[in-house]
TIDREN-87398 format. One record per residue (C-alpha): residue number from 1; x, y, z. Coordinates in steps of 0.001 Angstrom, whole numbers, plus 500000, padded with zeros to 6 digits. Last residue first. Example, Ala and Ser with C-alpha at 12.3 -4.5 7.8 and 13.67 -1.06 7.14 Angstrom:
2
<bavex num="2" u="513670" v="498940" w="507140"/>
<bavex num="1" u="512300" v="495500" w="507800"/>
END
This chain:
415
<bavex num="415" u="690552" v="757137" w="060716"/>
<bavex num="414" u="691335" v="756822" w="056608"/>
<bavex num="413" u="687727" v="755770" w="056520"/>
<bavex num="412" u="686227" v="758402" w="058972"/>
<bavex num="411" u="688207" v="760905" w="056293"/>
<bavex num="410" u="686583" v="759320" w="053583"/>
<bavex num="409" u="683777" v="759314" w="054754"/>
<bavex num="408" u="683415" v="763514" w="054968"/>
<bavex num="407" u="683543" v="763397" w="051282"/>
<bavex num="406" u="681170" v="760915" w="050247"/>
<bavex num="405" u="678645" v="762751" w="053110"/>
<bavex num="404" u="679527" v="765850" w="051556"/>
<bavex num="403" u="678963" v="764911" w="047891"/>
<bavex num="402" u="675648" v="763141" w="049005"/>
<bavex num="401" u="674112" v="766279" w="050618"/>
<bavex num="400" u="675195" v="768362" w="047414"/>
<bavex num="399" u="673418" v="765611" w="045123"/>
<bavex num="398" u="670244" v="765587" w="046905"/>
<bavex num="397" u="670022" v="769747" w="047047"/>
<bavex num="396" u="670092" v="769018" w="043064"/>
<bavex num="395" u="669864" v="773224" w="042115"/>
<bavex num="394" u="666621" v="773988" w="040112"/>
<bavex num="393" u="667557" v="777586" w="040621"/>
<bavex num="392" u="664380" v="779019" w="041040"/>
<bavex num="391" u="664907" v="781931" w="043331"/>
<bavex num="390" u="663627" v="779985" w="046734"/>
<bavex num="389" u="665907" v="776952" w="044973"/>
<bavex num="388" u="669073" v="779496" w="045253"/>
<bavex num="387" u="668165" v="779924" w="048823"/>
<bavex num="386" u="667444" v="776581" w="049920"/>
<bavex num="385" u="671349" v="775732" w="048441"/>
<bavex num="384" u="672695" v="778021" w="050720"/>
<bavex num="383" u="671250" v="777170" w="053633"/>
<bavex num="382" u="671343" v="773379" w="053225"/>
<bavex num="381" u="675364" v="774108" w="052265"/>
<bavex num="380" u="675877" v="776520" w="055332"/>
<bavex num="379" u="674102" v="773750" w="057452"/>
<bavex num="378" u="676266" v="770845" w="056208"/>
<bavex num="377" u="679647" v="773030" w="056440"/>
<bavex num="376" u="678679" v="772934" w="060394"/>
<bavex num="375" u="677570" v="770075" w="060963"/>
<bavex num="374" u="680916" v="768625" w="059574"/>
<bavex num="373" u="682723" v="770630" w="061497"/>
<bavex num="372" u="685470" v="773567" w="061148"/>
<bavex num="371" u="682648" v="776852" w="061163"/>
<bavex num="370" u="685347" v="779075" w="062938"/>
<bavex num="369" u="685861" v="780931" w="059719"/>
<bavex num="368" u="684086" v="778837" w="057013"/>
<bavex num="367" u="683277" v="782141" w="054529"/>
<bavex num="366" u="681036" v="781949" w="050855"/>
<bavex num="365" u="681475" v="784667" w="048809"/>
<bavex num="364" u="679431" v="784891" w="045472"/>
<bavex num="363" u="680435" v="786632" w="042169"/>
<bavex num="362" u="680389" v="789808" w="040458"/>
<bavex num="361" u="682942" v="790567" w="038248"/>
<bavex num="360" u="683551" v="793475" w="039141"/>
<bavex num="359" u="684255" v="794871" w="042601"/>
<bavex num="358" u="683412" v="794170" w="045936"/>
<bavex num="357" u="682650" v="790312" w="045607"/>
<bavex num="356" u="678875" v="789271" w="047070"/>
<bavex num="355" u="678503" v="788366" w="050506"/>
<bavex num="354" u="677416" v="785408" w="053082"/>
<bavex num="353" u="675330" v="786290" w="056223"/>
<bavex num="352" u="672966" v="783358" w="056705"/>
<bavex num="351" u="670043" v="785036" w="059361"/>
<bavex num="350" u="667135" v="785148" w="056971"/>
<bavex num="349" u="667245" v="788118" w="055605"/>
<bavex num="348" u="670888" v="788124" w="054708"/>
<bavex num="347" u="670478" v="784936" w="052424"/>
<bavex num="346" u="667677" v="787193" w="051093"/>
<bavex num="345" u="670250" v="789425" w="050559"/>
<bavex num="344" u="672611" v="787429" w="049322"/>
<bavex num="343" u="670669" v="785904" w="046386"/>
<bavex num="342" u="669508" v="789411" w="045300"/>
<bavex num="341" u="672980" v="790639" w="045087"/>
<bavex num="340" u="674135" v="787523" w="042935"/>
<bavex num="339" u="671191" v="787876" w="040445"/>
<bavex num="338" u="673147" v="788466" w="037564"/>
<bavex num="337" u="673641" v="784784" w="036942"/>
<bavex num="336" u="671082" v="782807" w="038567"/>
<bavex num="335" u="669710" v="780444" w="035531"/>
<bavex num="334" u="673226" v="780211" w="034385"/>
<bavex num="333" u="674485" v="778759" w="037635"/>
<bavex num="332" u="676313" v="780815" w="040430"/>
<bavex num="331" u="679855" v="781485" w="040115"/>
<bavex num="330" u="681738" v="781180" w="042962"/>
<bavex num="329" u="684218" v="782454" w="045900"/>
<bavex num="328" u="684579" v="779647" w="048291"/>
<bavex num="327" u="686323" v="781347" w="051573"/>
<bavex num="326" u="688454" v="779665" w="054666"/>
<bavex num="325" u="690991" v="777318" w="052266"/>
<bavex num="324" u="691626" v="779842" w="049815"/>
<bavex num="323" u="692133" v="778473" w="046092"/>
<bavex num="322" u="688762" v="780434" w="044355"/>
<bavex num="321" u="687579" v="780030" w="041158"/>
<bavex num="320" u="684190" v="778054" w="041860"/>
<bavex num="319" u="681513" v="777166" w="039163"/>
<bavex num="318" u="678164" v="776502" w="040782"/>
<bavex num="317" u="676015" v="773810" w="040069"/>
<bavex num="316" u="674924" v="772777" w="043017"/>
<bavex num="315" u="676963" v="769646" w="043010"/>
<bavex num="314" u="679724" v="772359" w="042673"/>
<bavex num="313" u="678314" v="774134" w="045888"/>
<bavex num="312" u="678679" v="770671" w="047342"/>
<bavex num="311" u="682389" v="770207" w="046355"/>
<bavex num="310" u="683383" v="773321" w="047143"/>
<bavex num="309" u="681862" v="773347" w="050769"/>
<bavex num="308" u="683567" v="769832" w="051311"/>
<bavex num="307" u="687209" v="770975" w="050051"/>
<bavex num="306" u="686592" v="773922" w="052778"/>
<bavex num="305" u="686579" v="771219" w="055480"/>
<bavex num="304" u="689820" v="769429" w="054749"/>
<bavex num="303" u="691574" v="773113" w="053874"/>
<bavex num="302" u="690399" v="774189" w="057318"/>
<bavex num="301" u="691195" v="771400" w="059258"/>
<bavex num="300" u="694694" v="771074" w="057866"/>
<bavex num="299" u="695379" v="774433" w="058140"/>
<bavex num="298" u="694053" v="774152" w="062375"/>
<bavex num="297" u="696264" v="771151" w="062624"/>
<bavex num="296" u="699265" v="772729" w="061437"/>
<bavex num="295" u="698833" v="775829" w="063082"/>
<bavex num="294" u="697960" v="774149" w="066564"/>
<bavex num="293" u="694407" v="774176" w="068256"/>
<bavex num="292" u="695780" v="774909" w="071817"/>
<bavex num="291" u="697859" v="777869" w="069932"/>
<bavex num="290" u="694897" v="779092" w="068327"/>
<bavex num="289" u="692608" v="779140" w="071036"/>
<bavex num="288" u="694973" v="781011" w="073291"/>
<bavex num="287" u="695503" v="783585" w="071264"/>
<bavex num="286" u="691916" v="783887" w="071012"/>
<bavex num="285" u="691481" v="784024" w="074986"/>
<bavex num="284" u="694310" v="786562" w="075119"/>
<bavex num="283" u="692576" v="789022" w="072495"/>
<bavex num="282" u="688902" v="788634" w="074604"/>
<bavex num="281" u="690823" v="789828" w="077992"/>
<bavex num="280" u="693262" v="792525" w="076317"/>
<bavex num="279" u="689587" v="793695" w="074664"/>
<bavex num="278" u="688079" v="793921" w="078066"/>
<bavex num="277" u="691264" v="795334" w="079539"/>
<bavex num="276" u="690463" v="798330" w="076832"/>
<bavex num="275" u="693884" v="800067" w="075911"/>
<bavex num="274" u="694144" v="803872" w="076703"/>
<bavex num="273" u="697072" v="804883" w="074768"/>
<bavex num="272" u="700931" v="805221" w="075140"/>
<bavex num="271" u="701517" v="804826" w="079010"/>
<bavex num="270" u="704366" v="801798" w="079382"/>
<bavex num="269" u="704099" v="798204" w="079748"/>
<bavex num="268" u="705781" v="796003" w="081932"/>
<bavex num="267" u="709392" v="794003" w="082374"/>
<bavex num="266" u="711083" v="795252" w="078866"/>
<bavex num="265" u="711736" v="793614" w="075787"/>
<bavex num="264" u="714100" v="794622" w="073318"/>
<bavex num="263" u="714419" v="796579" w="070770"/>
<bavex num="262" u="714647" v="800405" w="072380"/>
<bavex num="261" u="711656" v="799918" w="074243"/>
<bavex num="260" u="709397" v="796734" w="073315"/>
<bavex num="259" u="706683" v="797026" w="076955"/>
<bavex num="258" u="703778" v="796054" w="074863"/>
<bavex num="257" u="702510" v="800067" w="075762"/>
<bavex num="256" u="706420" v="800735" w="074399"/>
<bavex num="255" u="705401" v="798670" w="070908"/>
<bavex num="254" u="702872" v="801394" w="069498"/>
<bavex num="253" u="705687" v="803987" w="069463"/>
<bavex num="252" u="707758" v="801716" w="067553"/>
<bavex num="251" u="705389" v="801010" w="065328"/>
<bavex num="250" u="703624" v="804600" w="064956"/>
<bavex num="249" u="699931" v="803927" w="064138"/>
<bavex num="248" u="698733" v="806477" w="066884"/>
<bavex num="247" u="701786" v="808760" w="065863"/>
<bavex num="246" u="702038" v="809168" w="062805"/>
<bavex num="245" u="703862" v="811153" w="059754"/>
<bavex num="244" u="707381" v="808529" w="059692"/>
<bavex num="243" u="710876" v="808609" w="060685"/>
<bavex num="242" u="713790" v="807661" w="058468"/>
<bavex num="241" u="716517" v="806577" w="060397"/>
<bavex num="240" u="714265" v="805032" w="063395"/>
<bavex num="239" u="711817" v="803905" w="060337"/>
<bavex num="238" u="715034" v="802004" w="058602"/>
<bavex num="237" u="715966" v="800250" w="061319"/>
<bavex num="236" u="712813" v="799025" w="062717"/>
<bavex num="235" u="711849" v="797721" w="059077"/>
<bavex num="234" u="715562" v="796247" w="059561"/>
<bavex num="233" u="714963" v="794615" w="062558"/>
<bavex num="232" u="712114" v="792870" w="061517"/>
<bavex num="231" u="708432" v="794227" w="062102"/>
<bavex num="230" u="705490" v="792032" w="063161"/>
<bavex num="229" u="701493" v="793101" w="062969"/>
<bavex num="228" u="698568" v="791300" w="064715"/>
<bavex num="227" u="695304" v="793851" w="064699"/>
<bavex num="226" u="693979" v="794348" w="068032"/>
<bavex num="225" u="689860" v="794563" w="069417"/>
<bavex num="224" u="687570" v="796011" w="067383"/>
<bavex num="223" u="686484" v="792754" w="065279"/>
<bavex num="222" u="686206" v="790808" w="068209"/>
<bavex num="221" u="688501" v="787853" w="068395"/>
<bavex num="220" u="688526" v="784895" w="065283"/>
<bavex num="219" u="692587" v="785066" w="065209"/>
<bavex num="218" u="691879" v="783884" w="061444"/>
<bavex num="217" u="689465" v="786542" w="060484"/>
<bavex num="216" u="688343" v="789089" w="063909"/>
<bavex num="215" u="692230" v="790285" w="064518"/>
<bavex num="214" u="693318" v="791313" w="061179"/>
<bavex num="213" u="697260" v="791360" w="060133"/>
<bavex num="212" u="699836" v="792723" w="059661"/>
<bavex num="211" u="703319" v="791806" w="058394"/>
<bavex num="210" u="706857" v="793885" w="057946"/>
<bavex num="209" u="710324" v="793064" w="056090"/>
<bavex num="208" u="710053" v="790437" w="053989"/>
<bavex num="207" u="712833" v="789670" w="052112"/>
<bavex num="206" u="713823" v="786930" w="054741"/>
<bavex num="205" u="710577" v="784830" w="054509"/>
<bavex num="204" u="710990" v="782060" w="056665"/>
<bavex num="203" u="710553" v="784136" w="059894"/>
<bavex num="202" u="707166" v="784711" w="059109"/>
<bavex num="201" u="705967" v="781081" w="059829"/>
<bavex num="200" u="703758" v="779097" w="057785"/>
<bavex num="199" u="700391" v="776930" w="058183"/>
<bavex num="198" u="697783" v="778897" w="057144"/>
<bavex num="197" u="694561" v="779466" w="058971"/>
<bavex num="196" u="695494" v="781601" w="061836"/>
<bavex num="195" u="697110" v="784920" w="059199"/>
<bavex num="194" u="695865" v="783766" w="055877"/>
<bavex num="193" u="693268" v="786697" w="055746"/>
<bavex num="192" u="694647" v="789979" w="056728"/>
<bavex num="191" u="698489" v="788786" w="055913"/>
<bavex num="190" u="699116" v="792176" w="054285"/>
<bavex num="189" u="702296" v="791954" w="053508"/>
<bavex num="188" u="705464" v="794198" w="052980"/>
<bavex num="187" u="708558" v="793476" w="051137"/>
<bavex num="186" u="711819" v="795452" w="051357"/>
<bavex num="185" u="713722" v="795265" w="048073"/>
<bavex num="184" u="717306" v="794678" w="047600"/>
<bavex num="183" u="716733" v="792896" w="044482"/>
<bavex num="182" u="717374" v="789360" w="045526"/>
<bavex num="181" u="715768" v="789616" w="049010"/>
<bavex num="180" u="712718" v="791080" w="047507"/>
<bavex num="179" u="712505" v="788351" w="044700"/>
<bavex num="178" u="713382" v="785890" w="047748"/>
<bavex num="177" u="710376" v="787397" w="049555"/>
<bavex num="176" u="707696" v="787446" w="046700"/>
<bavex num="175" u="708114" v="784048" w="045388"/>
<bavex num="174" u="708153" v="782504" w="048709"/>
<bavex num="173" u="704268" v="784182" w="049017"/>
<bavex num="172" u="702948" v="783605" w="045965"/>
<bavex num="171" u="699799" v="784950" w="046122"/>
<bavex num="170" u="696263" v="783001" w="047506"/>
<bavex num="169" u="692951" v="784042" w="045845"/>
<bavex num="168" u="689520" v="784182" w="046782"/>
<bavex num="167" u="688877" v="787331" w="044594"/>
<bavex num="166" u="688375" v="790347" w="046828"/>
<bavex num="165" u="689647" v="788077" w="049950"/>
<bavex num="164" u="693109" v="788448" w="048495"/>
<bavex num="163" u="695594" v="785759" w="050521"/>
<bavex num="162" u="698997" v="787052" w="050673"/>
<bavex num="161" u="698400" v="790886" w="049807"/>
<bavex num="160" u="701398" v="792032" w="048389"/>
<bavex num="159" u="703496" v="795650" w="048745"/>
<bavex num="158" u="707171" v="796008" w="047404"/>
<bavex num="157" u="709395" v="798847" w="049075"/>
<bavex num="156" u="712970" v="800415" w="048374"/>
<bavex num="155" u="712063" v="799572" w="044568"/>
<bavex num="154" u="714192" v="798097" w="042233"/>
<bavex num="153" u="711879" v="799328" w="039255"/>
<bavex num="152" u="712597" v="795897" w="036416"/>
<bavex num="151" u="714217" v="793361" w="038039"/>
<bavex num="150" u="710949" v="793813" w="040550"/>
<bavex num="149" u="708263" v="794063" w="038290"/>
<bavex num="148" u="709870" v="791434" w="036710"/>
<bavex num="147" u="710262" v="788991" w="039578"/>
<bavex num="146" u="706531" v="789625" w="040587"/>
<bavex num="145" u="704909" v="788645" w="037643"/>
<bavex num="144" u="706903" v="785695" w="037062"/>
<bavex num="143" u="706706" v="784463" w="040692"/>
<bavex num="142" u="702894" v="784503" w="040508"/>
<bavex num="141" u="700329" v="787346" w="042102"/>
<bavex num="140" u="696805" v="785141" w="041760"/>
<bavex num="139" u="694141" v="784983" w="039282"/>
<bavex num="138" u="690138" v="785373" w="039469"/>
<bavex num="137" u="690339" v="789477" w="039063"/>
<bavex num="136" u="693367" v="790056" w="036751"/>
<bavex num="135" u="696507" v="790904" w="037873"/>
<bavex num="134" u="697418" v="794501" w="038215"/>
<bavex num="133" u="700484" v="796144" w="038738"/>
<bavex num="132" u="701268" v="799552" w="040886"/>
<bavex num="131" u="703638" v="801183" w="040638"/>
<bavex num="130" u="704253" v="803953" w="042381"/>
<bavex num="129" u="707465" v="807268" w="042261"/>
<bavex num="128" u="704847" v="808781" w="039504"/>
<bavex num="127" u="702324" v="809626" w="042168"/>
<bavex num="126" u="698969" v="808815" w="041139"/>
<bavex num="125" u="696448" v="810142" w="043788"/>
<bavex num="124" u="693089" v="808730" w="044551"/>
<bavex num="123" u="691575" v="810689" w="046877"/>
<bavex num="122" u="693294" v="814158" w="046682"/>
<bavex num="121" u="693776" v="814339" w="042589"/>
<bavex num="120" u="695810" v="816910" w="041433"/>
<bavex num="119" u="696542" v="818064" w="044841"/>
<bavex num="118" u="697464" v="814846" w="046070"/>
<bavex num="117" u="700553" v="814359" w="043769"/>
<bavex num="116" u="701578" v="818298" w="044399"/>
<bavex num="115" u="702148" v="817280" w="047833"/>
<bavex num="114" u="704179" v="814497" w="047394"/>
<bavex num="113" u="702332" v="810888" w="046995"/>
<bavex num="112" u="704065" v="808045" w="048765"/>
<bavex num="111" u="701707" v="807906" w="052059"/>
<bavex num="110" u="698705" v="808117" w="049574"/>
<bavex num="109" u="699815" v="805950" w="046745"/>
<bavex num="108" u="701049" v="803473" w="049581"/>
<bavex num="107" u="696683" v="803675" w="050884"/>
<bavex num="106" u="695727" v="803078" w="047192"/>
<bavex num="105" u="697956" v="800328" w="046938"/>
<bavex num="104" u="696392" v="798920" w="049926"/>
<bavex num="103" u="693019" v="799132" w="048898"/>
<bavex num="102" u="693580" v="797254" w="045763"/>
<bavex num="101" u="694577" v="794785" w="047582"/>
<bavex num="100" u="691753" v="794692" w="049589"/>
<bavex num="99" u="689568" v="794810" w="046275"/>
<bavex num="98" u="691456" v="792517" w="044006"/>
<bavex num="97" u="694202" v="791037" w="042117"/>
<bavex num="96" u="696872" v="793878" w="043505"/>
<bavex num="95" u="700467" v="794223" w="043325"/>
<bavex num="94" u="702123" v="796995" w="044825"/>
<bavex num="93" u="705841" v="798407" w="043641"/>
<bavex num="92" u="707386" v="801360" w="045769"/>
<bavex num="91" u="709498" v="804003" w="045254"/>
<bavex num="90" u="709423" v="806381" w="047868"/>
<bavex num="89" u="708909" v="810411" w="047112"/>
<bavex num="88" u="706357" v="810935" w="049834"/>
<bavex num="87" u="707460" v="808193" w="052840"/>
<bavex num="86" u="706317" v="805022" w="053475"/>
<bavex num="85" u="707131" v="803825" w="056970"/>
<bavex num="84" u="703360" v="804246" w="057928"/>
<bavex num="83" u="702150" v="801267" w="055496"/>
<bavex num="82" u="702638" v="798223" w="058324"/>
<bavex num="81" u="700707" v="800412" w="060812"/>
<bavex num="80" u="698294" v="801782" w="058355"/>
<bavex num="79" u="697568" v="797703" w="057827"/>
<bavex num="78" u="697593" v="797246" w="061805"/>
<bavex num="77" u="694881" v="799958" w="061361"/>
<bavex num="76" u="692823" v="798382" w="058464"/>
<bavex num="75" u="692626" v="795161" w="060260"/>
<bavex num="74" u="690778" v="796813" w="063167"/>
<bavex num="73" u="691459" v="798335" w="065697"/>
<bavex num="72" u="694053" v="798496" w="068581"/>
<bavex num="71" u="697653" v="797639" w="066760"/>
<bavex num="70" u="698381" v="794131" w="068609"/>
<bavex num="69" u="702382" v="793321" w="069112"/>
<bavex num="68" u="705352" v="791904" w="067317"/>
<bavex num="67" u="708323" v="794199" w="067267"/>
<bavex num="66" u="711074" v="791875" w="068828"/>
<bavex num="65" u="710647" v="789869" w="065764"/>
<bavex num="64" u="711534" v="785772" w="066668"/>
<bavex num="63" u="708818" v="784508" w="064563"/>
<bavex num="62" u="706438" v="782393" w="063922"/>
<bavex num="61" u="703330" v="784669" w="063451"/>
<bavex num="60" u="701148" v="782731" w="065685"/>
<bavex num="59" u="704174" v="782128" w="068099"/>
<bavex num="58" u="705329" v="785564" w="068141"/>
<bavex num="57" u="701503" v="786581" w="068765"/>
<bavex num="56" u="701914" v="784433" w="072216"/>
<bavex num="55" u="704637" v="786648" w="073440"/>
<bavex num="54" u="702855" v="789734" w="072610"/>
<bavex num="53" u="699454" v="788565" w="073952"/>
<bavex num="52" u="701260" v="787633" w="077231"/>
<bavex num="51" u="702882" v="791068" w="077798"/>
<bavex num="50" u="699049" v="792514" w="077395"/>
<bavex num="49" u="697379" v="790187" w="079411"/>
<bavex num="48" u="700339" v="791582" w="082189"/>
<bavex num="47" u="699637" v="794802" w="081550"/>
<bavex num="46" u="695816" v="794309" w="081953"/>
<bavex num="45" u="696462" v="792438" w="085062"/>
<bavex num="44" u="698750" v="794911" w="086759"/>
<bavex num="43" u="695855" v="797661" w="086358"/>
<bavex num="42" u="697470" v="800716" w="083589"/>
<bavex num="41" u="694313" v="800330" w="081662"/>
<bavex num="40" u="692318" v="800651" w="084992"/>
<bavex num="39" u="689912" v="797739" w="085439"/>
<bavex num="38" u="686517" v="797126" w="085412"/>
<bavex num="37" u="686595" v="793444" w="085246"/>
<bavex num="36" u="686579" v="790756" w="082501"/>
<bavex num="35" u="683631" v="788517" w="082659"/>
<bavex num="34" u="682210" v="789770" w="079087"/>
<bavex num="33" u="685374" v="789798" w="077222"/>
<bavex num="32" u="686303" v="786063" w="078705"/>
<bavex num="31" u="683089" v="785265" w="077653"/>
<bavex num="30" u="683061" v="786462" w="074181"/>
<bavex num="29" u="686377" v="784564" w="073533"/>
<bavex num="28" u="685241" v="781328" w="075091"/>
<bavex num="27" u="682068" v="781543" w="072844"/>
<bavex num="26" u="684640" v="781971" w="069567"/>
<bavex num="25" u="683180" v="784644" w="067741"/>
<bavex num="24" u="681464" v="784221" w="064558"/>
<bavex num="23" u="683389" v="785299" w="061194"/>
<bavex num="22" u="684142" v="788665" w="060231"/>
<bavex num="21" u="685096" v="787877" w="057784"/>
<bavex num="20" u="685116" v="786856" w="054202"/>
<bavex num="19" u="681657" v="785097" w="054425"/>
<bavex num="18" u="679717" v="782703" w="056249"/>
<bavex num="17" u="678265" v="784984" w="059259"/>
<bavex num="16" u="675693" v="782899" w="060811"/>
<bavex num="15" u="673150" v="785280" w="062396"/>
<bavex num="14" u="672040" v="785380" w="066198"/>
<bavex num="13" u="669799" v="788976" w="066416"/>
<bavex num="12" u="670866" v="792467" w="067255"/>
<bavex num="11" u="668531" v="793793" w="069527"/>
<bavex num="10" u="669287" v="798130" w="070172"/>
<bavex num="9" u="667052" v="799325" w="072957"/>
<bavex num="8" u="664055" v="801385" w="071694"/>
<bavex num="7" u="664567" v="804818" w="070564"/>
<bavex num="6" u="664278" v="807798" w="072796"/>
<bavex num="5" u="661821" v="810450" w="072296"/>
<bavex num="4" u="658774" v="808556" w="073069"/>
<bavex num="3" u="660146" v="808520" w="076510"/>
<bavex num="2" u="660259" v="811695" w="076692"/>
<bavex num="1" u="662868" v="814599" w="076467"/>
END
């Protein structure tokens, strides 16, 4: 082989990711992944990183679970996590008002589908044992909805999304776990996008029986690094009785490398799977982050912030119908509609990563994740509104700038 036979070394440019998530690292977070040393995944360190990331993720999450630890992946393997009780032949209700959502329910159709379920239709079975109920794209999960859907099946399982990135929408979350605690029900959640922005704690939600969580939204560490999940007793309870098909995703196989054996918490971590002291290293340092920033303060900051963006993209002319505090999900003005792929790829093309919705309708996604300034907002609104103008929008860049600086006075004011 030649030199001419081997591709150049791999530059991947500085962008500013303003959409769902990712979002960009924390610098103290990429250095403590960098500096970390070559260690053995069994090195004293590592296990002790580890032990601290557990203790600190019961803080995030607010709760006293015993089973609260970091899957190793990505969102979508603390979600298999949270989904791996599910059993062929369980009943089990999902709601879904988008694309992640609708991702879930897919994945309980597949863990709940018998054999003859997946043979009629392998990716996208329909077993009759799931139900799945749909709320319209633009609208959240409300206590109605879910209180009949409930009354109605009495599930042993209920699945919600808390905040649905698909369609910028937040579900009713108190709604969900006293209809689960009414009916019996145990209620799972995919807490991908609230977990680290929101302000609540798990262990108000009774009917609820098991979380996860993403590590590179709210947590803001490396995208491959550990996905948050939490499991009450009686999740435990129920998979010990029940069993489950995994092993890698296996909660209470998963918690012995935390050093959780047999529900309670033991001095060091066992052998389960080769964890990465790097990632240990970067996961710590965003733990970290949060907790010095505070829940409370750090939902306050991002709903303060976030009520800037959608007032300038409104100056813009843009019709948003979003209620998340870390994403503005939008219309674009009549003289840009249908042209919402275009828009983000030049946005792409020049170094402003925001994104389109997954699924129908259309619309734009605009992310704040770790971008909690007022420089900050200002430079995703110049950004975005250059953009539109490049494709003949027409959009008052004058009237954006002054709805930020009116908003942004009025905290110095109240200061």
């Amino acid at each position: 082989m030649t030199e001419s036979d081997i591709f150049p070394q791999l530059t991947i440019p500085e962008t500013l990711a303003a959409g769902p998530g990712p979002g960009n690292t924390d610098a103290r977070v990429l250095a403590s992944f960098a500096s970390a040393g070559l260690a053995d995944h069994m090195q004293a360190d590592v296990l002790r990183g580890m032990i601290e990331c557990k203790l600190m993720l019961r803080r995030v999450w607010g709760t006293r679970n015993v089973h609260t630890f970091g899957v190793a992946g990505t969102g979508w393997s603390g979600l298999d996590s949270l989904f791996s009780a599910i059993l062929p032949g369980d009943t089990v209700v999902a709601f879904v008002n988008g694309t992640f959502s609708g991702i879930d329910a897919l994945t309980v159709r597949m863990k709940a589908a018998g054999r003859a379920d997946l043979a009629a239709a392998p990716l996208d079975p329909r077993p009759a044992n799931v139900t799945v109920i749909t709320v319209p794209h633009g609208q959240s999960v409300t206590a109605d909805v879910i209180e009949t859907a409930l009354a109605d099946r009495k599930p042993t399982w209920a699945v919600m999304a808390h905040w649905e990135t698909g369609s910028g929408r937040i579900n009713d979350l108190r709604a969900f776990s006293d209809a689960c605690e009414r009916h019996g029900v145990m209620g799972l959640v995919d807490a991908v996008s609230s977990l680290g922005i929101a302000d609540f704690d798990i262990d108000d939600y009774p009917g609820v029986a098991g979380w996860a969580s993403c590590p590179q939204k709210g947590v803001l560490c490396l995208p491959l690094t550990y996905a948050p999940v939490s499991f009450t007793d009686r999740y435990i309870a129920h998979l010990r009785a029940n069993g489950c098909h995994s092993y890698v995703h296996h909660p209470v196989l998963e918690a012995r490398h935390w050093g959780i054996l047999d529900g309670k918490d033991a001095a060091a971590g066992t052998y389960h799977r080769t964890h990465s002291g790097y990632a240990v290293a970067a996961f710590h340092e965003a733990l970290r982050i949060n907790l010095q920033h505070g829940k409370a303060q750090k939902a306050r900051d991002y709903a303060w912030h976030e009520a800037a963006l959608t007032k300038a993209v409104k100056a813009l002319g843009c019709n948003v119908t979003s209620n998340m505090t870390s994403l503005v999900v939008l219309n674009l003005p009549p003289a840009l509609a249908g042209r919402e792929k275009e828009l983000v790829q030049m946005c792409r093309a020049r170094g402003f990563g925001i994104w389109t919705t997954l699924s129908e309708p259309v619309q734009i996604r605009i992310g704040i994740l770790n971008q909690l300034s007022e420089a900050a907002i200002t430079d995703i609104v110049e950004r975005f509104a250059a953009a539109m103008n490049a494709m003949g929008a027409g959009a008052d860049t004058a009237a954006a700038r002054e709805a930020l600086r009116g908003h942004y006075l009025t905290r110095m004011a109240a200061e």
